[in-house]
Structure formats: C-alpha cells, structure tokens
N, C-alpha and C positions, 0 to 999 in steps of 0.2 A: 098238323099245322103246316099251312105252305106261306110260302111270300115269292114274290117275282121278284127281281132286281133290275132293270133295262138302263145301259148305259144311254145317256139324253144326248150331252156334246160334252166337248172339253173333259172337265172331271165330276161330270154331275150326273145323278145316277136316280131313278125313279123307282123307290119301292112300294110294288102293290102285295096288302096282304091280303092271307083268304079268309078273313072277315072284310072283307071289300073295302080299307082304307088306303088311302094312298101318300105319300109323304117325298120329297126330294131331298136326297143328300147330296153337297159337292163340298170339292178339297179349297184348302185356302189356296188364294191369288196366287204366292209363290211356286205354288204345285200343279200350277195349270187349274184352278179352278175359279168358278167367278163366287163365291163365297153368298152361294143363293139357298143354301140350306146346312143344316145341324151337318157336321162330319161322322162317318158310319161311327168310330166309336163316341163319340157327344152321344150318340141316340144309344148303344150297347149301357154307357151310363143314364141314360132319361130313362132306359126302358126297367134298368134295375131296382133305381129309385122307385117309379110305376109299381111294380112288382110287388115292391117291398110297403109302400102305399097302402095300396091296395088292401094286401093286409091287415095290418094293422085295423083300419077304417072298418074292414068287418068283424074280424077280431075284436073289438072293442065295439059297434054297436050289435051282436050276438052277445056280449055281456052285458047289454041295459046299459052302458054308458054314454052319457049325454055327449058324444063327440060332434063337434060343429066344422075343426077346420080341421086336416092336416095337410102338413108342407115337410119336405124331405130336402136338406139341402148335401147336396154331394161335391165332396171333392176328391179326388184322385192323383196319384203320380205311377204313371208309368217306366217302362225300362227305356234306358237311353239307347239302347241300338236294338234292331229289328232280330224278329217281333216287339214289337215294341207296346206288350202287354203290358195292364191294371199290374203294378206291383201295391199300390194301399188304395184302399180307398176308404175314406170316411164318411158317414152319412149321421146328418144333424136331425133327428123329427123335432119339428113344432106342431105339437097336440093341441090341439085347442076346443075348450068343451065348460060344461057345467058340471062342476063337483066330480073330476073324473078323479081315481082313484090312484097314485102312485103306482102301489105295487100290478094293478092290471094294464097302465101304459106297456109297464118294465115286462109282463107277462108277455104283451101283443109284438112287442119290438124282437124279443128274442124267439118265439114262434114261429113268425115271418123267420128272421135269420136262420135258425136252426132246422126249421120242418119245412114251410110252406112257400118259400123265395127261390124259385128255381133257378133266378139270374144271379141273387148274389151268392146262393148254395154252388152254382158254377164256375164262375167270377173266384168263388174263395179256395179256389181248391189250386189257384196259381195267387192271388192276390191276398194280403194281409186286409181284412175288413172291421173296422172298428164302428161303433155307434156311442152317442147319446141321444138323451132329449131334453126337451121343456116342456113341461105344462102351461096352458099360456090361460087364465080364466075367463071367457065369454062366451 
C-alpha cells in the first residue's frame, strides 16, 4: 500500500493514494489553516469507522442476511498534550436490513473488532475501544 502526502499552502496537505484517489486535509483556522478539508486525524477516525464498515457489510451479506443500510457513528477522546493520541473511541453501528438476525449483527461487529479491522486492531492497542448497535428494520 502507498499514499503520497504533498503539502498544498498554509496547513493543507493533498493525499493521493495508490488506488488512485485523492483527498485534501488542512488544520483549523487557529493553526494556520483555512479549514478546506477533514483534519489528518478526522480521516485516521473516517477511515477506521470505513474499515470496520466495511466488514461488517460483508460479514453479514456472506451470511444470507438481508442487510440494506450500515452507518457507523464514531466518537473519540484523545490525550490532552502531545501526542495527542485516540485514548477512547466508541463506535455506534446502525444495521439496517430485513429480518436480520441479533446474534449474527453481534457476530459481524466483533469479527471486524477482533480479526479483520486493521485500524481499529491498531488504534486499540494505544486507545480503549468500545461498541454497540441497533437493528433498525427496512
């Protein structure tokens, strides 16, 4: 896996990666930035939520489960002086599907966690990681 990183101006920073997408980060206004994209860690959290997504979604339709939506909502608190790593983060799934099964959500959520989430398998090895979910039915 590669990614470039190319500082743009100010504090905004152009990441290309080598699946050929491209994305802009920069710092808040007070930091010298003009607040024109996600801040690198925003995206280290988007991308673990993604991760952990992701999962799930095939995790569950590899088990014949009619899943229609998922949505992953994250929140986190880091350390107050630098590094100023993820010390919690929690992440909320909203499953959304037809007739899905309790104990196979509860199966797909801890799989991703445990075996197949390499952000938040990484993430957790400095940071306290909690989850739940909802079944939501449609």
């Amino acid at each position: 896996m590669e990614c470039r990183v190319k500082w743009v101006d100010g504090m905004s920073f152009l990441a290309e990666t080598g699946s050929g997408h491209a994305f802009v980060m920069d710092g808040a206004p007070e930091g010298g930035g003009r607040n024109i994209g996600p801040r690198p860690m925003e995206t280290v959290l988007a991308g673990t939520g993604g991760c952990s997504a992701y999962d799930v979604v095939a995790i569950l339709k590899k088990s014949g489960q009619d899943i229609r939506d998922c949505e992953v909502r994250l929140t986190a608190e880091r350390a107050e002086t630098d590094p100023k790593i993820f010390t919690r983060i929690h992440m909320h799934f909203v499953v959304t599907g037809k007739d899905l099964k309790q104990s196979m959500v509860e199966n797909a959520i801890k799989l991703s966690h445990n075996k197949y989430c390499s952000a938040s398998i990484m993430l957790g090895k400095m940071a306290q990681i909690t989850h739940d979910y909802e079944i939501v039915t449609g």
